[in-house]
C-alpha positions in Angstrom: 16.6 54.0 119.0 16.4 50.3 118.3 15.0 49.8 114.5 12.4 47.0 116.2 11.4 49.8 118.8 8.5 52.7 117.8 8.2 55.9 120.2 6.1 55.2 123.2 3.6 57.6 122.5 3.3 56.5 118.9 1.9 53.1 120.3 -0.2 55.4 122.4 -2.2 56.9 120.0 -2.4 53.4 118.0 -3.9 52.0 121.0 -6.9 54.7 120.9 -10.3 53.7 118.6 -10.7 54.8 115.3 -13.9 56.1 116.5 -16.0 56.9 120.0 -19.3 56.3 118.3 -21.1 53.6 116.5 -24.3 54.2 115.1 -27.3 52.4 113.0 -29.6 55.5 112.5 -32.0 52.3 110.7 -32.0 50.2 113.8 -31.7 53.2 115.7 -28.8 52.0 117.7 -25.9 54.5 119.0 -23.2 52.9 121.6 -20.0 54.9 123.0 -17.1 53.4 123.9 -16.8 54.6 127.5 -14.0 52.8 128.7 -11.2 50.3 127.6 -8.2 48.8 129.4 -5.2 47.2 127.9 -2.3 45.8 129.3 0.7 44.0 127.9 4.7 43.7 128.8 6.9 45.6 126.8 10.2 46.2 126.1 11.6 50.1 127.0 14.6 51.3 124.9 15.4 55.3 126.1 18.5 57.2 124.2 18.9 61.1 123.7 18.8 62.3 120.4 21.2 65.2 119.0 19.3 67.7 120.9 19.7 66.0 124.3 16.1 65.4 124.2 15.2 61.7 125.9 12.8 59.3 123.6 11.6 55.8 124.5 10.8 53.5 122.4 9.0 50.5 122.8 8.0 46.7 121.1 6.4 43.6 122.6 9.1 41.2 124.0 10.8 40.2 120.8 11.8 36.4 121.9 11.1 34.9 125.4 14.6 32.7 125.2 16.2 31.9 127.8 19.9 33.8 126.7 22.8 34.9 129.2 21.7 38.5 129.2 18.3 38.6 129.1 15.9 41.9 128.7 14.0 43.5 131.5 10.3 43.4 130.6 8.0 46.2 132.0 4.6 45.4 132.3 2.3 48.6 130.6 -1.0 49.4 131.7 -3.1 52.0 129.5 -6.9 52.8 130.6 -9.2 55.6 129.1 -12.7 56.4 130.5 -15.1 59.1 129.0 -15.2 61.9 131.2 -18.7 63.5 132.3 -17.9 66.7 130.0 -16.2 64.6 127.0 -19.9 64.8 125.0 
């Protein structure tokens, strides 16, 4: 994989909050996060390791220059929403 590009999932995980929960017991405020959307173009880079196993990698667009090969750009969209049972 590309040196620029980080496995997909790794930006995954980045992408999720530190924390669900924020609370001021003193002003006796507690908020959840109960749903976030994000959405961004990317650039994909797949190759098979060793093993044969497939990993994709992924960075924002590194330039947006017009050039005579030019990369594809995917556009990501990544939503999470608190299920009823995820108390």
């Amino acid at each position: 994989m590309d040196e620029a590009f980080i496995p997909l999932h790794a930006l995954v995980l980045a992408m999720l909050p530190a924390i669900d929960e924020y609370v001021d017991d003193e002003a006796g405020v507690r908020a959840y996060i109960t749903r976030y959307h994000i959405e961004s173009p990317i650039e994909l880079d797949v190759t098979t390791d060793a093993e044969g196993a497939q990993r994709i990698g992924t960075t924002p667009p590194l330039y947006y220059v017009d050039t005579s090969l030019r990369p594809s750009y995917h556009q990501m969209r990544f939503t999470v929403e608190r299920g009823a049972g995820d108390d």
